[in-house]
N, C-alpha and C positions, 0 to 999 in steps of 0.2 A: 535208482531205477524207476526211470516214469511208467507209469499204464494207460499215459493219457497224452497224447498230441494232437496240434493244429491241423487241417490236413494240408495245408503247405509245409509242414515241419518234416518235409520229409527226411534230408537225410538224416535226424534225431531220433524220427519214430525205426527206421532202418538201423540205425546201429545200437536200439536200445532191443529190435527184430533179432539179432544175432547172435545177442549176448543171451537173450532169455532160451532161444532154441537151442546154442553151445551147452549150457548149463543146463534143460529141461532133457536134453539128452544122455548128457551126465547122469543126470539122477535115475532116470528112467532104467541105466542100464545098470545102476547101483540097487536099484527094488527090484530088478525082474518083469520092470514092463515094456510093455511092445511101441514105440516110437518111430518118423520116420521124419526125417527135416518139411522133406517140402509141404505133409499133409499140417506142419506145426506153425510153418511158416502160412500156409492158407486160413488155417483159424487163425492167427493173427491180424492178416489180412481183411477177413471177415469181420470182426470185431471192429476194426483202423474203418477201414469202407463203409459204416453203419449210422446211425442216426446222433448216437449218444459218443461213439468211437473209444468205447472204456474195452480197453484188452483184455482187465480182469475180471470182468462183469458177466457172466453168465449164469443165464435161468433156463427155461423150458422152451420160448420161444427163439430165444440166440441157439440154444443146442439146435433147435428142430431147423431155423434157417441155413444154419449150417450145414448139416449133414444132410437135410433133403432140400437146399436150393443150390447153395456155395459150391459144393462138391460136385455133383451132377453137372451143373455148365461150366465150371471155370477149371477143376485140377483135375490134371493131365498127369498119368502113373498107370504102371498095370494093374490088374486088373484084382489078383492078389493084396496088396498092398490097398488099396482102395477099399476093399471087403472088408479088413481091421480097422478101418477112420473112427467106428466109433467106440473100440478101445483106445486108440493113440488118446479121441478127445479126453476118452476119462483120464489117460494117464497127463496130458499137460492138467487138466483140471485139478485134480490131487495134488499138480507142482503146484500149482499158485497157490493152494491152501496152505500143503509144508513148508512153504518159505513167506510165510504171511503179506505174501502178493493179491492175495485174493479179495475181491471187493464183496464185502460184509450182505452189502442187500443184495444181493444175486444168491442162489441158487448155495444150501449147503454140498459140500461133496457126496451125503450121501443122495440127498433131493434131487443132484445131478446125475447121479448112478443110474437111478429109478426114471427120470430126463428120458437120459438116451438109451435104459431097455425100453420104452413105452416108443418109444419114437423107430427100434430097430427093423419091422416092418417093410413101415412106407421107406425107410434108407433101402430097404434092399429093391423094393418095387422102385424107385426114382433111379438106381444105378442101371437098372435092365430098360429106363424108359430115355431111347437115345434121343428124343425131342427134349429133353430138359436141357441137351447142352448147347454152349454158345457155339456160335461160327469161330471164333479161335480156339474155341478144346477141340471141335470139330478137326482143323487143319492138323493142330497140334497132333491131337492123338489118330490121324492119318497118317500124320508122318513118323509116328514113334511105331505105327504096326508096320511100316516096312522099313524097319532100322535107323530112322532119322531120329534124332531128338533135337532137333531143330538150336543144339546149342555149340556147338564146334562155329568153328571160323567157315564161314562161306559155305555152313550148311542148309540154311536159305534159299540160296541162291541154285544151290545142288536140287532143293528138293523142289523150286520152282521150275527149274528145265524138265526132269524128272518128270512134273504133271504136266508143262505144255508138249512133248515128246507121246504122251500118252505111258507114260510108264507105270505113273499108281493109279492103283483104283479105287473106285470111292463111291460108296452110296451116292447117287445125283438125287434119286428120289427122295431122300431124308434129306442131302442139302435143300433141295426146294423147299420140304416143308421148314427149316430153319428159317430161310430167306422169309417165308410168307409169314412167318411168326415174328420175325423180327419187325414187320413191317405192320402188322394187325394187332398185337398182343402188347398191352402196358406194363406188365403183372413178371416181366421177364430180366428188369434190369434191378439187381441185389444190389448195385453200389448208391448207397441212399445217400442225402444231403445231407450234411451234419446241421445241426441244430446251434444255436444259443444254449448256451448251459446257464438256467436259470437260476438264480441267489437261491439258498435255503431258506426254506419259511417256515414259521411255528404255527401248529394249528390246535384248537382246544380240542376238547372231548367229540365222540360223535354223539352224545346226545346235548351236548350245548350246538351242536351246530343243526341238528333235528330242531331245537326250539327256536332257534335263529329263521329258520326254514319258515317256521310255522307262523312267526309274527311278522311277517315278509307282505308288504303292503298290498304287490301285488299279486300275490297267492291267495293271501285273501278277497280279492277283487275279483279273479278270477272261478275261486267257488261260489261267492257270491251270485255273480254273472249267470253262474249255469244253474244252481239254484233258482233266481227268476226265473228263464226258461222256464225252466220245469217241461215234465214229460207231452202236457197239453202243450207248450208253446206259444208266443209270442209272434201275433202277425206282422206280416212284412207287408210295405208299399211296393207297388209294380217295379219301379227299381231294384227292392231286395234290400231295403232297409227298415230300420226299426221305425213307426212313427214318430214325430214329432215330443209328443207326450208321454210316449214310451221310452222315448230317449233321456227327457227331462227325468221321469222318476226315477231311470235306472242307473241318471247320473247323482242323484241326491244319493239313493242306495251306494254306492262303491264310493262316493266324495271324491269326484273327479274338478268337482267346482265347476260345470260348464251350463248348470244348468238356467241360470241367469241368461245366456248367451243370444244375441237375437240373430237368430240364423231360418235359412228356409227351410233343411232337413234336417235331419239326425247324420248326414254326413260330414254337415258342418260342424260336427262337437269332435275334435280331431283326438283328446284323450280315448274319448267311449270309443271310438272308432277304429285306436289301436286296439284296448281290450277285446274289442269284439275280434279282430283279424286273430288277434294272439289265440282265445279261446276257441276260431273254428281251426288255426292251424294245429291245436295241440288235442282236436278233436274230442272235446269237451261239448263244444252243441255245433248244430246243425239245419240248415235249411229243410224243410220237408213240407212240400203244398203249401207253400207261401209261408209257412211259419218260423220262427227258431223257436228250435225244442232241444233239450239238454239230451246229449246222447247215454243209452242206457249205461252200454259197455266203459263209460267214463267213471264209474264210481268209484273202482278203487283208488282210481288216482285222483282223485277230489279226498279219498279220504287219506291218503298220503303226503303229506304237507310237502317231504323232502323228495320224493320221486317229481311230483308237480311242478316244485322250484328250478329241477333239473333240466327238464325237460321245455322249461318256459323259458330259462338260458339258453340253449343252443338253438331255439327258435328264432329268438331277437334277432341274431343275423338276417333272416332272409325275410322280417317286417321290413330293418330298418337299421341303415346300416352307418358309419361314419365318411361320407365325402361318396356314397354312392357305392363300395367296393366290400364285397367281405374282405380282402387281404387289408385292406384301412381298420377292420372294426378288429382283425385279430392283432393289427401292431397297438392297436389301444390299449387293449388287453396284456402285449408284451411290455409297453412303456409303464404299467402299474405292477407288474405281477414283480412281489418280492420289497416293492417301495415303501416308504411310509406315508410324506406326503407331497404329491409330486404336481408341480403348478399344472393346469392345465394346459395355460399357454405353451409350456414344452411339448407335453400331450400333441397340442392341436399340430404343432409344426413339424412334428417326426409323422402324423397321419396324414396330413398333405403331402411330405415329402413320399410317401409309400401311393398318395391316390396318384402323383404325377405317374408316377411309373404306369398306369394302368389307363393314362388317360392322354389322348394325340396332343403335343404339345407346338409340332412345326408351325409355323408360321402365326402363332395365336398371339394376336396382341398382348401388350404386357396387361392393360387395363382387361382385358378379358379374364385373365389368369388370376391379377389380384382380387376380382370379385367370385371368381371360384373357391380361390383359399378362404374368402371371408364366408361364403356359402357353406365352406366343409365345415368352417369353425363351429359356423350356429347348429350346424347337424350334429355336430360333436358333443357340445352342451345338450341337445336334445336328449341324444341318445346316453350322454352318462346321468341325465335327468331321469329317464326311465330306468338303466340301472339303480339309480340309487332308491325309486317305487321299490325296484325287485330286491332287494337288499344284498346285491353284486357292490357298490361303492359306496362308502362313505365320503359326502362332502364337506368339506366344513373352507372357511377365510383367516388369512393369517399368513406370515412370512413361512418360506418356502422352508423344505427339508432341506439338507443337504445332499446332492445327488453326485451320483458317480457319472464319469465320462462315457459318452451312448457311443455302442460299435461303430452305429452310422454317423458319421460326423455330420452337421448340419451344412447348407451350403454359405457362404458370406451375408445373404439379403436374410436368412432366417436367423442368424445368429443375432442379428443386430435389432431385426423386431424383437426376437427371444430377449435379448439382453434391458430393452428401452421395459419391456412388460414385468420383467423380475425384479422392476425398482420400484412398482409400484408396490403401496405400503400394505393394501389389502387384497392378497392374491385366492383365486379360486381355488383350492390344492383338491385332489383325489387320492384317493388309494381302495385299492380292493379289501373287500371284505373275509375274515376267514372262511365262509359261504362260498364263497366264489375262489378263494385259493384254494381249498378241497377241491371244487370243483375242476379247474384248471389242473392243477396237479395232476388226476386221477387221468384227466385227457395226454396228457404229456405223456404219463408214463405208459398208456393203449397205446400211442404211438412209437413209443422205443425211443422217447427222452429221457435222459435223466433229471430227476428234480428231485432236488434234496432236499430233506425233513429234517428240520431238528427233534432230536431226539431219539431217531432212527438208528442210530449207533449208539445206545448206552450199553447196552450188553455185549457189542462189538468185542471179538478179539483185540489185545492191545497193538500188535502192528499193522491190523486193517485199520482197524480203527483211527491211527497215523498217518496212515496212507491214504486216507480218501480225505482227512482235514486241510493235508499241506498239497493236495491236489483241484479238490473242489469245492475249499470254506473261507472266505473271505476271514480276515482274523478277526473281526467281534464274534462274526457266529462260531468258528472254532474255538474260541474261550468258552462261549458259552455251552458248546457241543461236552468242551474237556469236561467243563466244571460237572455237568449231568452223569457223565462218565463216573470220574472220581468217587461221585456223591455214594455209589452204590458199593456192597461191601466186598473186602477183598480186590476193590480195583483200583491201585494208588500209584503213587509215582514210581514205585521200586520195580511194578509190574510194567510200566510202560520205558523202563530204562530197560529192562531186560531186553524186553521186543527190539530194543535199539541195539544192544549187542548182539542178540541173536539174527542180525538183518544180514543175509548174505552179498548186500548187494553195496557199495561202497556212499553211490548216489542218492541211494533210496537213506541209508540208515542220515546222512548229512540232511535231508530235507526233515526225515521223521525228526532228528532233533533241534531242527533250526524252528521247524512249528512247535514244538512244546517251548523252546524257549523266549520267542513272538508271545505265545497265550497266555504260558502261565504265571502265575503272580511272583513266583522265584524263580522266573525260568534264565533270566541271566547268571546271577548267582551259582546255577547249578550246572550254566556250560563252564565258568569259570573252577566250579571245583572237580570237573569231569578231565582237567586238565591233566589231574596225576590219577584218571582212572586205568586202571591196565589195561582193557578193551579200547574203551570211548577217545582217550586220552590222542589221539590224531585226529578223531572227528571234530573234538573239541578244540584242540587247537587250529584246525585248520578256520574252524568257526570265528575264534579271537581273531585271529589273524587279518581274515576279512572284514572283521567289524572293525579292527584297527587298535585294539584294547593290546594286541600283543606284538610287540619290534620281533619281526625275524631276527634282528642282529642279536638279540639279548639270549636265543636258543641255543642248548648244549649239542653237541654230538649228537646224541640219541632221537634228541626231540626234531634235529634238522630231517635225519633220516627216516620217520616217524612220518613226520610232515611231508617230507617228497613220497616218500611210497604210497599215503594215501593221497597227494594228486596226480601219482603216475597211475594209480588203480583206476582211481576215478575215470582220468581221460582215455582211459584203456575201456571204461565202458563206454562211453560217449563218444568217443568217435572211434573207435577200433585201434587195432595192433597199429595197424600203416602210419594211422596222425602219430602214434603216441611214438614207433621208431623215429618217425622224420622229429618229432621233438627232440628228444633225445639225440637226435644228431645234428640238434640247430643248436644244444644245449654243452654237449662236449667234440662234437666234431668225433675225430677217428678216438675218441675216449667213450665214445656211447655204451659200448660193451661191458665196460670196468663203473659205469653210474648206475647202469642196469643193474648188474651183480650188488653194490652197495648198497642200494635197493630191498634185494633180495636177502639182504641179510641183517634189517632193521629191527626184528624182530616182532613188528606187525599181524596182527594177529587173524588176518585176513588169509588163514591158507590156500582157499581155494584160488583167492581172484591173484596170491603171489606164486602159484604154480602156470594161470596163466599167461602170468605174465614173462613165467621162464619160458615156457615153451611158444609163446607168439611173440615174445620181444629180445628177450635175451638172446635165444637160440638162433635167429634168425640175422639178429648183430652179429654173432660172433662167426658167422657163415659166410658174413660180406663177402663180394668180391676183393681179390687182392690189391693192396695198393702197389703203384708203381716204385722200386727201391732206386731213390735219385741215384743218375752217375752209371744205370745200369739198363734202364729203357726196360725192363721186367724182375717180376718177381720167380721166386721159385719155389716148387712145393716142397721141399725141405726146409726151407723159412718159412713156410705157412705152415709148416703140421707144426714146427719147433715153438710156433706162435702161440700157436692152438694147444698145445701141450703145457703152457708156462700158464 
């Protein structure tokens, strides 16, 4: 069982939608709590429709968008039912915790409790504010107050005549204001664009990164800079520039090396020239009757190394950017975040291929276009030249990392530069700095990214902890995630096979233990001896099986039926009842009924998912319609009950 799809994956993320609300209902009505399909299926919905799209991931902000944005415009229910959402939420929430579904860095159950009381309020003031809903809950829930629920056959179509007839009636003054909100207001559309889910990264301490901060070339340039100032100031030419002289000493002071330069102004020294923009944009000094003078209110962040640092990052953009484009200077950013050491030349070719987009391409000569791309390149180097001032990149020369395949595939004329420049023996490489992957991190996750930390899961429950490795860890860093794990006391591998037998889910327990056996340093070994576990003992066979370590032919009775029941389970969560009967009857024909059964009596230790499998597959086989008895053009229901009875 996934908690995590593409959002083309749809019919995957829908049938693994089914099987979690069948079951969370289940439960629900086994503890005594209050649940209702569609408000379960809407938070799911909610979560799939989101930035990060983790189903199991909720904290404070996923509850509060839920419950006072999701549900106000989009689900349609009375009015009753709506008033409990935010017990339903608690009670799916508590499920994902009791069946160790729940993702680790979200929100504890009881953090979530205390979530959605603080949040109970404004839910009830957003339900009573009928401006929050869309133009389809709108209709929707028109049509459900006068007996439509728009899901019968040709109830549509009914409740279309019905309005042009003049039959319902409907707030016109609130649809207006929808209309004019839909058309004025950005702030209205909850289905967000899913994101890149960025590699794990390791970061040190935060006071190693406070001192990283503080020995930052141009942080120190920068207090420096305002420092001169000083509270008298510094006069300016009728222009609004530093003199000439003033320019020179201020560049010996910071060691910008310009001061040699024979130029006419201090506008010609193009280093001092950034520092100066940077230092008035982060408002550190300031023009005042012709002077720069260091602004007062500036001091605590002069005497802040790492607020300073911060803040003179997400300036850089709008100095000075890669190919002209902030969306260029943040895919530079994406092509290093998580890398080790990544040529630049790749760098430059994914940031041109990002500025064309942003930039009129028809009719431009091609020599027009290759002197662009060379334009972007030099800007490129520029700009990771000043990063690495700010201590955002490390530079260094030398053959390339090895890199992984980029989402965006290159086009044929980049590949082939790419290719001609990656043979060359002394390559530029980049990579970001811890500095800067803090940085970026702390940004991703304000936005409702996910970005994984190592070592954010050592204290992890052992099958979240499973479940977020074989979901979202490349397998170096999930060795490296287990091994931190492990390392701590009481949490060893007897603990993490447990969580594998205790997995309700067929899917889920198969992936949790195909990543321990990918990571860990005896993790083959141990699917191999899980073979004659009483629990594991299908999971792990089904695992040999696939790796090819084990002949079907060489299996006993028990083990064949072992083996089919956990992938009739499986495909019964993956794609529902329907695939897995049509299996079944592509597998035995009019015998589907009697492999069912055989099935059902493997002894598999999977109670829950081999009851539903009687009651959605078996029961539903042995109900077929009648087959025709040759020689007679019909059957009879006393051959069928006599059938049904054998």
């Amino acid at each position: 069982m996934r908690t995590w799809f593409e959002p083309q994956e749809t019919e995957e993320y829908e049938a693994a939608r089914t099987v979690l609300i069948r079951r969370c209902l289940a439960w629900a009505d086994e503890h005594g709590r209050p649940a209702d399909a569609p408000l379960l299926r809407a938070a799911l919905d909610a979560r799939h429709r989101s930035r990060d799209g983790r189903l199991a991931y909720w904290d404070e902000p996923q509850i509060r968008r839920y419950l006072l944005g999701w549900i106000p415009k989009y689900v349609v229910t009375p009015r009753e039912i709506l008033e409990i959402a935010p017990e339903i939420l608690r009670t799916f929430l508590h499920y994902l915790a009791a069946t160790g579904l729940r993702d680790p860095r979200g929100a504890t159950p009881a953090q979530a409790d205390d979530a959605i009381i603080r949040a109970l309020p404004d839910f009830r003031a957003a339900l009573d504010d009928p401006s929050l809903q869309g133009l389809a809950k709108f209709w929707a829930q028109t049509a459900l107050d006068h007996g439509n629920d728009l899901a019968g056959p040709g109830a549509l179509r009914d409740f279309q005549l019905d309005l042009d007839a003049g039959r319902i009636r409907y707030d016109q003054e609130l649809l207006d204001r929808l209309l004019r909100a839909r058309c004025t207001r950005t702030d209205l559309d909850l289905e967000e664009e899913r994101g890149c889910l960025p590699p794990p990264v390791a970061l040190p301490a935060p006071a190693d990164l406070a001192e990283a901060a503080a020995r930052s070339t141009t942080v120190r340039r920068l207090v420096a800079l305002a420092t001169w100032a000083g509270e008298v100031g510094r006069p300016l030419t009728r222009a609004g520039d530093l003199t000439l002289a003033d320019a020179r000493e201020l560049s010996i002071l910071l060691g910008t090396g310009e001061e040699q330069l024979q130029v006419r102004g201090s506008a010609g020294l193009p280093r001092l020239s950034l520092l100066l923009a940077w230092a008035r944009r982060l408002g550190l000094v300031r023009v005042s009757r012709g002077r720069l003078c260091r602004v007062a209110r500036a001091a605590p962040l002069l005497r802040d190394p790492s607020a300073l640092w911060a803040r003179a990052f997400d300036a850089l953009p709008h100095l000075i950017t890669a190919g002209g484009h902030t969306e260029c200077f943040d895919q530079m950013l994406d092509a290093l975040y998580g890398m080790r050491d990544v040529p630049v030349a790749r760098v430059a070719e994914l940031v041109w291929l990002t500025c064309q987009e942003h930039t009129a391409r028809d009719g431009t000569p091609e020599r027009i276009k290759d002197l662009r791309r060379r334009w972007a390149a030099v800007e490129l180097d520029g700009t990771l030249e000043m990063l690495a001032d700010l201590g955002a990149v490390d530079l260094t020369r030398g053959p390339p990392d090895e890199q992984p395949d980029d989402d965006r595939p290159l086009p044929p004329d980049a590949l082939e530069r790419l290719r001609a420049r990656l043979a060359e023996p002394d390559l530029l490489l980049a990579r970001l700095t811890p500095l800067a992957l803090a940085h970026l991190r702390d940004r991703l996750l304000a936005q409702g990214h996910d970005a994984p930390l190592i070592g954010e899961l050592a204290t992890a429950p052992p099958a979240e902890l499973l479940g977020v490795l074989f979901q979202h860890y490349p397998p170096r860093e999930a060795a490296v995630e287990l091994n931190a794990w492990l390392s701590r006391p009481g949490q060893d591998l007897e603990v993490l096979l447990r969580a594998i037998r205790d997995c309700p889910f067929r899917t889920r327990a198969a992936a949790m233990l195909a990543v321990l056996a990918e990571v860990h340093p005896q993790g083959a070994a141990l699917v191999r001896a899980l073979r004659h576990d009483h629990v594991l003992a299908a999971t792990a066979l089904t695992l040999l099986v696939d790796a090819g370590e084990v002949d079907p032919a060489t299996l006993d009775r028990h083990e064949h039926l072992l083996l089919g029941a956990e992938n009739f389970l499986t495909l019964l969560e993956l794609g529902g009842a329907r695939v897995l009967i049509d299996q079944l009857r592509s597998m035995a024909g009019d015998d589907a009924y009697e492999l069912a059964t055989a099935v059902l009596t493997s002894g598999h230790h999977d109670v829950t998912g081999l009851e539903e499998l009687r009651e959605l597959v078996a029961q539903p086989l042995r109900e077929r319609p009648l087959r025709l008895i040759p020689g007679t053009g019909q059957g009879t229901r006393r051959s069928a009950r006599r059938r049904r009875r054998s």
